[in-house]
PAFI-270787 format. One line per 3 residues: number of its first residue (from 1); their letters; for each residue x, z, y of N, C-alpha, C. Coordinates in nm, 3 decimals, always signed. Example, Ala and Ser with C-alpha at 12.3 -4.5 7.8 and 13.67 -1.06 7.14 Angstrom:
# residues 2
1 = as = +1.319 +0.780 -0.569 +1.230 +0.780 -0.450 +1.320 +0.780 -0.330; +1.285 +0.708 -0.225 +1.367 +0.714 -0.106 +1.290 +0.787 +0.003
***
This chain:
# residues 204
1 = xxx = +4.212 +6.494 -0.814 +4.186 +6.490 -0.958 +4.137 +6.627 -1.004; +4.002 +6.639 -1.044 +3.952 +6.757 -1.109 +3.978 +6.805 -1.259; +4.037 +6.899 -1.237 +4.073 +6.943 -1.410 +3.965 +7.009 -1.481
4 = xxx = +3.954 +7.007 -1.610 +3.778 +7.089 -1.693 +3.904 +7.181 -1.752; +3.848 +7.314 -1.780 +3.891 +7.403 -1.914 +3.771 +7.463 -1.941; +3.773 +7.499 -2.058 +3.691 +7.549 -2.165 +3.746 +7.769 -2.183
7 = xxx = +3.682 +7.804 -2.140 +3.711 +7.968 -2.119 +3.592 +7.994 -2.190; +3.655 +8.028 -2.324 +3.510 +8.143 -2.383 +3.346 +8.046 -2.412; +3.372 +7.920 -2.415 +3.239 +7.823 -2.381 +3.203 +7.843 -2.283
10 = xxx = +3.257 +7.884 -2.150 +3.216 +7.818 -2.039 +3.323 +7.709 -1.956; +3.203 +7.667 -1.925 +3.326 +7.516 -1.836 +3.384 +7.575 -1.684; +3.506 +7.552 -1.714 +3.558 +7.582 -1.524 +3.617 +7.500 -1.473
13 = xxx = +3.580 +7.412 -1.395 +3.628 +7.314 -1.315 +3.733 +7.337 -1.222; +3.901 +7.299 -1.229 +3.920 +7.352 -1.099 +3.984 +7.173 -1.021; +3.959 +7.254 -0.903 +3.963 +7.091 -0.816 +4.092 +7.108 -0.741
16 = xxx = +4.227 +7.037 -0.720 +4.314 +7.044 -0.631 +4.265 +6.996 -0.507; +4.283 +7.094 -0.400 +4.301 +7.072 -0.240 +4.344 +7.076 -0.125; +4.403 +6.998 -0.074 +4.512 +6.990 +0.010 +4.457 +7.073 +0.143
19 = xxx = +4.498 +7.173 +0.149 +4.489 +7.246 +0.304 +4.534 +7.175 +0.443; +4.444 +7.174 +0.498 +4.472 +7.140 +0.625 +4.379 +6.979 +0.652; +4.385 +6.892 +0.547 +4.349 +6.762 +0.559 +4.167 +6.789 +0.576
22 = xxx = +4.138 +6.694 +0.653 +4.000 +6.691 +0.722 +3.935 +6.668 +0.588; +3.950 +6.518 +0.549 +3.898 +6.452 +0.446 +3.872 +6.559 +0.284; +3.901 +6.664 +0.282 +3.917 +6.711 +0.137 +3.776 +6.827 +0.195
25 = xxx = +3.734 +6.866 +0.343 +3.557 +6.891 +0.339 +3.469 +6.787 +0.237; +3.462 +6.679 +0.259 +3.359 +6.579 +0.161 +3.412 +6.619 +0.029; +3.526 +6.607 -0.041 +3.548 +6.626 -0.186 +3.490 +6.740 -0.201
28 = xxx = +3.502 +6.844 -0.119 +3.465 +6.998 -0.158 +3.312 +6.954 -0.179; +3.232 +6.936 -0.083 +3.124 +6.922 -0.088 +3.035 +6.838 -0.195; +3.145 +6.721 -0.220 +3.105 +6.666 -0.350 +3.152 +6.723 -0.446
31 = xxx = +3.237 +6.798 -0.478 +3.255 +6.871 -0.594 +3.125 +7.018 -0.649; +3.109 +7.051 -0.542 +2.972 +7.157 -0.542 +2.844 +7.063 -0.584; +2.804 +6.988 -0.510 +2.693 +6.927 -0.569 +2.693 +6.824 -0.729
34 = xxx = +2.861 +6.790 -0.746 +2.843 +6.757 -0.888 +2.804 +6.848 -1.011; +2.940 +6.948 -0.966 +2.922 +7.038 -1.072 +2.804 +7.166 -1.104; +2.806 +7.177 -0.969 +2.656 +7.269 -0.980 +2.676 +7.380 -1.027
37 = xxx = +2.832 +7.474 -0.911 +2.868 +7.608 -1.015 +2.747 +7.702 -0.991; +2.791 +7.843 -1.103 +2.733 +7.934 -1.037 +2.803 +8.025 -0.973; +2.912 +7.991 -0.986 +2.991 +8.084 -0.894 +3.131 +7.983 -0.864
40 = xxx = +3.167 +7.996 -0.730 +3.289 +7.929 -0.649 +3.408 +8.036 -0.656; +3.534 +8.018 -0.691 +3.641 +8.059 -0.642 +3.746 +7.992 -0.540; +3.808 +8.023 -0.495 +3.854 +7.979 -0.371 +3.987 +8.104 -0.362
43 = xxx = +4.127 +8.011 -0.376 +4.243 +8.040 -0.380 +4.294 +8.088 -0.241; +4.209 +8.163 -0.190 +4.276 +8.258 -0.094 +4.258 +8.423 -0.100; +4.303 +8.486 -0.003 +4.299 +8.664 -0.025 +4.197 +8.708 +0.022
46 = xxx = +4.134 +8.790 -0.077 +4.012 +8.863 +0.012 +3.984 +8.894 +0.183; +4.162 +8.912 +0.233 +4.127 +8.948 +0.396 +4.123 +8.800 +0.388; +4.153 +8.680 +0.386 +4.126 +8.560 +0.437 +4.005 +8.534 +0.438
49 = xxx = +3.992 +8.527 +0.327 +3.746 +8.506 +0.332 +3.689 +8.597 +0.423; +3.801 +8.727 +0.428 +3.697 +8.791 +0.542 +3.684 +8.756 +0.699; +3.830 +8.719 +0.641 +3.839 +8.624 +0.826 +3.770 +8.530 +0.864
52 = xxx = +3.781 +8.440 +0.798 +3.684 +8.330 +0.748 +3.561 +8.380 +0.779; +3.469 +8.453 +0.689 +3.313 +8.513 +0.788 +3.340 +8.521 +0.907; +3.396 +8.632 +0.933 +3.383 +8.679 +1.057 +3.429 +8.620 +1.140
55 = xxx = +3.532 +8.498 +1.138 +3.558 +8.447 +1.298 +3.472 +8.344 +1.319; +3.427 +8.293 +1.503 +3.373 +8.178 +1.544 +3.438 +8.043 +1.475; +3.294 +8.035 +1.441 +3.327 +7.882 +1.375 +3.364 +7.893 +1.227
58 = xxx = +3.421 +7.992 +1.185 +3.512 +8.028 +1.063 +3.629 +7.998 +1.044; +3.730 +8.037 +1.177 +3.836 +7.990 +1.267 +3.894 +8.181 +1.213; +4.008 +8.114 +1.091 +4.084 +8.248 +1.052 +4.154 +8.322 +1.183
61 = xxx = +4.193 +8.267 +1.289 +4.285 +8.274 +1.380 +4.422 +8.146 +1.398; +4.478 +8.241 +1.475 +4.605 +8.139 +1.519 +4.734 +8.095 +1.435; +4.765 +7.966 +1.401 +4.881 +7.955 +1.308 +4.967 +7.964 +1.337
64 = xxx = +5.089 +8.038 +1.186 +5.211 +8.107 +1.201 +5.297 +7.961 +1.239; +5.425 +7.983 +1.282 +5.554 +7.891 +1.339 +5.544 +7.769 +1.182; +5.576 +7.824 +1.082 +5.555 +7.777 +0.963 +5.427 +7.659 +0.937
67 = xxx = +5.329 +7.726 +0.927 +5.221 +7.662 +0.898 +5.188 +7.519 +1.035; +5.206 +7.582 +1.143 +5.254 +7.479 +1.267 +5.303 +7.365 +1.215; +5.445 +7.369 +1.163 +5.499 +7.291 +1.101 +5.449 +7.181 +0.991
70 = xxx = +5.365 +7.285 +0.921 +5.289 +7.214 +0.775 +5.190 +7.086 +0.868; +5.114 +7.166 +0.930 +5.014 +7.076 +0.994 +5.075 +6.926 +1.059; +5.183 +6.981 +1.150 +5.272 +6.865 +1.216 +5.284 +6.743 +1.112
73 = xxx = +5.349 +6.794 +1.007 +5.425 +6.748 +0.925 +5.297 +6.624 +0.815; +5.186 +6.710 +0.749 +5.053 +6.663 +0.742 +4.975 +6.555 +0.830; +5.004 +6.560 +0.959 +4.927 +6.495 +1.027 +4.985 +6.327 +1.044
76 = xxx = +5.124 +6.312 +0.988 +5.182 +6.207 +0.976 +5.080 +6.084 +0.883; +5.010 +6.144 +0.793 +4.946 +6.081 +0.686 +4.725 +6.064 +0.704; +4.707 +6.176 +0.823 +4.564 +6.199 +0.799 +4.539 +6.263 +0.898
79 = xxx = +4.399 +6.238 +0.939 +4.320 +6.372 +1.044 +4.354 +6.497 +0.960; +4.425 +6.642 +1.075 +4.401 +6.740 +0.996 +4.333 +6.858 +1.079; +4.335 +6.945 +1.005 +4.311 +7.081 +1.077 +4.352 +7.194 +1.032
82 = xxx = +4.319 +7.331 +1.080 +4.411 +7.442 +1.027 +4.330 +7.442 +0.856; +4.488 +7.487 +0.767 +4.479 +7.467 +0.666 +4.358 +7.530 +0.578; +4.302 +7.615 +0.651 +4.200 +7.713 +0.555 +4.088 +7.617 +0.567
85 = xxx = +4.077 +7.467 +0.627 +3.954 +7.378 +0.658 +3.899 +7.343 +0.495; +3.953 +7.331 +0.398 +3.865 +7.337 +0.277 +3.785 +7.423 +0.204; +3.893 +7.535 +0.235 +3.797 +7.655 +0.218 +3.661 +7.707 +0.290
88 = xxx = +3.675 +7.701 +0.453 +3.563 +7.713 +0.487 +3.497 +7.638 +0.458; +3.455 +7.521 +0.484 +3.391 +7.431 +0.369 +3.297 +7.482 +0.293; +3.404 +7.521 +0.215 +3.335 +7.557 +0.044 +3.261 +7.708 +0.047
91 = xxx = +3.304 +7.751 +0.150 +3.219 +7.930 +0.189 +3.080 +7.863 +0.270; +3.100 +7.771 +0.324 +2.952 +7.703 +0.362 +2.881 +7.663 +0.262; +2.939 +7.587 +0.216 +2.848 +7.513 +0.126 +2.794 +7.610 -0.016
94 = xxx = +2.900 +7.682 -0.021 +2.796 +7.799 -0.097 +2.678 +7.882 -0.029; +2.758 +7.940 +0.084 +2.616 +7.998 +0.126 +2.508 +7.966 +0.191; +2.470 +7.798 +0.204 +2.374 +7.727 +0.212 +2.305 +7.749 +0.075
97 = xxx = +2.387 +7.726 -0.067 +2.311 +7.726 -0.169 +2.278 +7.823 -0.220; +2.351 +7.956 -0.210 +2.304 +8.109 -0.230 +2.398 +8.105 -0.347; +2.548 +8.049 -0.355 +2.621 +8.065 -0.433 +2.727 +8.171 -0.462
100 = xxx = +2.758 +8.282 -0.522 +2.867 +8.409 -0.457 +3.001 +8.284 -0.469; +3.081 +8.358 -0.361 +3.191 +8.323 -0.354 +3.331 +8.390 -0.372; +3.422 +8.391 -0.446 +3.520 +8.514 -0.446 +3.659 +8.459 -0.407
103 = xxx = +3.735 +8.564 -0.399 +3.843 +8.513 -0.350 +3.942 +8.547 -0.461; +4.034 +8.435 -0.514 +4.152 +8.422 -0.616 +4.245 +8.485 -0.595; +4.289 +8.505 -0.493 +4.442 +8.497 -0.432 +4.488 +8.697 -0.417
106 = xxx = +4.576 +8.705 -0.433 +4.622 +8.856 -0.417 +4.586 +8.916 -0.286; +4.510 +9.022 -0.278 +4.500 +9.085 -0.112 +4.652 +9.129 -0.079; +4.627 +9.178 +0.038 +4.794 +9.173 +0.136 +4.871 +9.249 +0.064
109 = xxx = +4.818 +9.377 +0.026 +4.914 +9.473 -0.035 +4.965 +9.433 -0.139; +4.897 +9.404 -0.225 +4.965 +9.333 -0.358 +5.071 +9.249 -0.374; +4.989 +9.141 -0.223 +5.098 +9.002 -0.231 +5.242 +9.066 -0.139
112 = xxx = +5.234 +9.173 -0.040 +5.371 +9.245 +0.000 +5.439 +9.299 -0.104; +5.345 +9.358 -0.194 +5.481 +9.467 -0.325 +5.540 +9.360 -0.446; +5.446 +9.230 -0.437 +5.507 +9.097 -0.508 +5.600 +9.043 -0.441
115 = xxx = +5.628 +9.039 -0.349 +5.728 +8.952 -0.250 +5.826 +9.035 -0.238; +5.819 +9.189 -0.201 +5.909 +9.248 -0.223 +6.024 +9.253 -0.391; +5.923 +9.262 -0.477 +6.023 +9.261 -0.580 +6.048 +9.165 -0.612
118 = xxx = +5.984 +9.047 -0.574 +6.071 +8.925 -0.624 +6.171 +8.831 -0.545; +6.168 +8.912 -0.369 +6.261 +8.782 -0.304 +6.350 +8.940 -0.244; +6.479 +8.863 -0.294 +6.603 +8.953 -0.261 +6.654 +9.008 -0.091
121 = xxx = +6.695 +9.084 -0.040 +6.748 +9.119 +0.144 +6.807 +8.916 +0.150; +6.892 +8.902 +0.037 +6.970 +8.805 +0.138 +6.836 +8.695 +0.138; +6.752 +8.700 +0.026 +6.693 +8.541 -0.005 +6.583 +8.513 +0.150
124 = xxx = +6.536 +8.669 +0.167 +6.452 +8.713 +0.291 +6.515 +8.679 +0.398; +6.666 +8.673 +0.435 +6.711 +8.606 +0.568 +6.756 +8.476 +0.562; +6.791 +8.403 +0.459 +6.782 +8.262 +0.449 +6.652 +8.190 +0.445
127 = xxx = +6.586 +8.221 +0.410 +6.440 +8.221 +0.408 +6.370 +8.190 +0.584; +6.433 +8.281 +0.647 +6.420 +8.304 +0.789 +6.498 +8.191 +0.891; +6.575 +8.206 +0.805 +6.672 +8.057 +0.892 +6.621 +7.963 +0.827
130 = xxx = +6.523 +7.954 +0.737 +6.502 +7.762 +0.686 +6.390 +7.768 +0.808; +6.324 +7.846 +0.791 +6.189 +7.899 +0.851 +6.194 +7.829 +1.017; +6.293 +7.860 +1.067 +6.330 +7.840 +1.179 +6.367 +7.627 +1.194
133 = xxx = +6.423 +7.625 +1.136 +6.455 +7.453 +1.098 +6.372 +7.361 +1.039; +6.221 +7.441 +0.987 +6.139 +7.352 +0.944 +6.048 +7.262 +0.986; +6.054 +7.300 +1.145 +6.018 +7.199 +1.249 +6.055 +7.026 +1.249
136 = xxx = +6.195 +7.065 +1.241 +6.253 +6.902 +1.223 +6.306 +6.850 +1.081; +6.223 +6.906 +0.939 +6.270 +6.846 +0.843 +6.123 +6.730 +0.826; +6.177 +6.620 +0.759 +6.036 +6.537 +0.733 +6.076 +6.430 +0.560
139 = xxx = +5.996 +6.482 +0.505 +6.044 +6.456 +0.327 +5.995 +6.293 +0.303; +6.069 +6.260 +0.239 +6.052 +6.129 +0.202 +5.939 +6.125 +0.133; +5.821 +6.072 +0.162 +5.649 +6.105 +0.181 +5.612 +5.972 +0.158
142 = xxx = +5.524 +5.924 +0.053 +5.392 +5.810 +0.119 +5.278 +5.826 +0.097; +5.238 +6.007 +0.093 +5.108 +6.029 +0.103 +5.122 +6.160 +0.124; +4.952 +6.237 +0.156 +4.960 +6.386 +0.180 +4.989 +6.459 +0.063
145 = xxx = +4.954 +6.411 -0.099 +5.015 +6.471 -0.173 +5.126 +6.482 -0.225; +5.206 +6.364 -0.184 +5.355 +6.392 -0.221 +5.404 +6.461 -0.118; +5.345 +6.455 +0.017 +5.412 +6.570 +0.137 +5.418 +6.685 +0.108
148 = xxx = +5.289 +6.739 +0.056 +5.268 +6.859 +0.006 +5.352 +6.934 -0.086; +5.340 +6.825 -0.195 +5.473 +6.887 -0.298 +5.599 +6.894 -0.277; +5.608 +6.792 -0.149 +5.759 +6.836 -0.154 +5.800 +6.969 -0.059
151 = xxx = +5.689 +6.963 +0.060 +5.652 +7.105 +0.112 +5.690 +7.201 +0.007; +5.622 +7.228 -0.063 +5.624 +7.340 -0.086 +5.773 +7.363 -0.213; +5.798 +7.283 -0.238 +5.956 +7.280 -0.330 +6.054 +7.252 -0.190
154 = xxx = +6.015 +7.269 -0.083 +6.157 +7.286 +0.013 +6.102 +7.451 +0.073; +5.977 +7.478 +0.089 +5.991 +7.597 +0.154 +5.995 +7.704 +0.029; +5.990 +7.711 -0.064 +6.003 +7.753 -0.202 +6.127 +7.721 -0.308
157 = xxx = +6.197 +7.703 -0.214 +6.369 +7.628 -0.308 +6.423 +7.784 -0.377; +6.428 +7.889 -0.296 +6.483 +8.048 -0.350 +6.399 +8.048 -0.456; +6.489 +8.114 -0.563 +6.461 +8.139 -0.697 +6.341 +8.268 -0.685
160 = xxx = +6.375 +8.397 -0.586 +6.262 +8.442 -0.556 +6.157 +8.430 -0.495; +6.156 +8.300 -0.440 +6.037 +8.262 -0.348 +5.937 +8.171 -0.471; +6.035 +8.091 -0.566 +5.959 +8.042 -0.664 +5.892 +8.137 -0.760
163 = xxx = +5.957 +8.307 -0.763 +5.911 +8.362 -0.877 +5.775 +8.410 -0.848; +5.772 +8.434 -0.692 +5.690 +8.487 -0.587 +5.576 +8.392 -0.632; +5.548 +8.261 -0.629 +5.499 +8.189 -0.646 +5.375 +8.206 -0.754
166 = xxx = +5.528 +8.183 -0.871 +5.463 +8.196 -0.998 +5.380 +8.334 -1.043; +5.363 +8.453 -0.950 +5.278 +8.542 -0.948 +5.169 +8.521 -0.907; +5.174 +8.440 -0.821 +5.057 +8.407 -0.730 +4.959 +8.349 -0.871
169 = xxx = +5.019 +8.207 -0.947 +4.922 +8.156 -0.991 +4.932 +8.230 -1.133; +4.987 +8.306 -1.129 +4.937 +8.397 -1.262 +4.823 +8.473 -1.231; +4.797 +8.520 -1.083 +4.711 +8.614 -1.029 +4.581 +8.554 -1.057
172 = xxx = +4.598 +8.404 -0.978 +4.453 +8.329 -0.934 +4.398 +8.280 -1.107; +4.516 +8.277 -1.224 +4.395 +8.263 -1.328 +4.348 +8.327 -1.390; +4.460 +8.473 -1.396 +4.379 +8.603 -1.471 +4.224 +8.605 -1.334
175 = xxx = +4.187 +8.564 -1.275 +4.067 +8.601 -1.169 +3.963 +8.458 -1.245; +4.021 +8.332 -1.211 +3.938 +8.238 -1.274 +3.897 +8.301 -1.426; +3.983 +8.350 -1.476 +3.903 +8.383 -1.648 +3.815 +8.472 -1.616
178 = xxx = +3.823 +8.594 -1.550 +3.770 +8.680 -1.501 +3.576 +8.625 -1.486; +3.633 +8.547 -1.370 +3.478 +8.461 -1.287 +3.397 +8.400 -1.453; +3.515 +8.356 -1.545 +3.419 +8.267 -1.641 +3.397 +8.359 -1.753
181 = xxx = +3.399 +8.514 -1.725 +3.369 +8.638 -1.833 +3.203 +8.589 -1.867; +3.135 +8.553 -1.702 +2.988 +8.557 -1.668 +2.918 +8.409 -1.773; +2.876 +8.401 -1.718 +2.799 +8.218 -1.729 +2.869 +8.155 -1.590
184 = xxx = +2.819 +7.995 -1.693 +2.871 +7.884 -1.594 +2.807 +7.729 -1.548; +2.876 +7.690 -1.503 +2.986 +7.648 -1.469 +3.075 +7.721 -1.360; +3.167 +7.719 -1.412 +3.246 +7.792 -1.282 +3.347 +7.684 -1.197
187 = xxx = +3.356 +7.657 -1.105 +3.435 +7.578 -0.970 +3.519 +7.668 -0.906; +3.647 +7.620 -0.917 +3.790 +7.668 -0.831 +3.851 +7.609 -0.760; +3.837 +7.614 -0.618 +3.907 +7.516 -0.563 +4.075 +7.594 -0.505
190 = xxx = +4.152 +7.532 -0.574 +4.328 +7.551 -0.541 +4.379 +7.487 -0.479; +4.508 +7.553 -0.395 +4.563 +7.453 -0.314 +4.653 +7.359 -0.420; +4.673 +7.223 -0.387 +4.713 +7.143 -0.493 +4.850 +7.231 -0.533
193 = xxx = +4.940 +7.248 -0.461 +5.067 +7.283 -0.478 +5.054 +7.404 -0.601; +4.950 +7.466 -0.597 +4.939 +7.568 -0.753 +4.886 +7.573 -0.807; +4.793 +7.446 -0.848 +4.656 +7.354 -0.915 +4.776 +7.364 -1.089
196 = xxx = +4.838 +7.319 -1.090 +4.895 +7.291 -1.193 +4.945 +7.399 -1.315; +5.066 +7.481 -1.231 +5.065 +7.639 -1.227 +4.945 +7.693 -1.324; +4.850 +7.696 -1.228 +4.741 +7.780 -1.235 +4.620 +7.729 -1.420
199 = xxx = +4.605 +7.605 -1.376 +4.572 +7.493 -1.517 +4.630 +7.580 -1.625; +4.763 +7.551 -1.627 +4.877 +7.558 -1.749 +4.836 +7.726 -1.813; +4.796 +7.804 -1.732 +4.827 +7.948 -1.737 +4.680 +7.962 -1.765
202 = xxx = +4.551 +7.923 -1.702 +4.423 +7.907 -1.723 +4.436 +7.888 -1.939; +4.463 +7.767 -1.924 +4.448 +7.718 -2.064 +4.553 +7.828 -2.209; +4.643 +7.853 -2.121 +4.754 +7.951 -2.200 +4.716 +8.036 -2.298
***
């Protein structure tokens, strides 16, 4: 489901997308050729897009124990692949069209001195032990988007992991307003899990 907001009279489209699922390449791709941005954002960290260029194929590298899990857990419902598969995508399909592309999401340093002040010594070693057990949890699911959400409200249950969160999508819309300072249309594609978040705070 694609959301419209209105920034300043320009239109910004942002599109929820489930990481990892094969099927959400075509939405991306149909979402670019509907809307016809002039500029793409894409809810990851600057080193991620850079990884993204630069590796074969546009293969970020190898996934963490965690994300392992996500995929496992994902694949119950759909063909998948490693989760950054929408994003590259959408870094193609812009630079087929000669579209800039930026990245939403906090670079590393930022997102370390955010995590630090918002998730506590103890929340950081419970955190570590769910981390470890998330192999064999499986959420009462009958699709990839209710998997997702519940994903991320079980690996996000700590009050600092949620606050952690809620930085994140405070980050990615002070950047979407940012992108729609220019002309538009502007296109954001978010991972669903902070599509909403991000909306609420967009429109705020």
């Amino acid at each position: 489901m694609r959301m419209e907001v209105d920034v300043a009279g320009v239109r910004v489209v942002i599109v929820p997308v489930i990481r990892g699922l094969v099927s959400e390449r075509s939405r991306v791709r149909d979402a670019v050729a509907e809307v016809r941005p002039l500029v793409i954002g894409l809810s990851i960290s600057p080193e991620d897009l850079a990884a993204v260029r630069a590796g074969p194929g546009g293969d970020p590298g190898p996934l963490g124990s965690e994300e392992e899990a996500y995929v496992a857990g994902l694949s119950l419902f759909s063909e998948v692949e490693k989760p950054l598969g929408c994003f590259v995508e959408g870094i193609a399909v812009a630079d087929r069209l000669g579209i800039p592309v930026h990245p939403l999401d906090m670079d590393d340093e930022a997102f370390s001195s955010a995590y630090m002040e918002a998730v506590s010594a103890w929340e950081f070693i419970r955190s570590g032990a769910r981390a470890s057990r998330i192999h064999r949890w499986r959420p009462r699911a009958d699709s990839p988007e209710a998997f997702v959400l519940a994903w991320d409200a079980r690996v996000n249950r700590s009050r600092g992991l949620r606050a952690l969160q809620r930085r994140r999508e405070d980050h990615i819309a002070l950047r979407i307003r940012e992108m729609a300072g220019g002309h538009g249309p502007v296109l954001a594609l978010v991972e669903l899990e902070r599509a909403k978040g991000v909306v609420d705070r967009v429109r705020g």
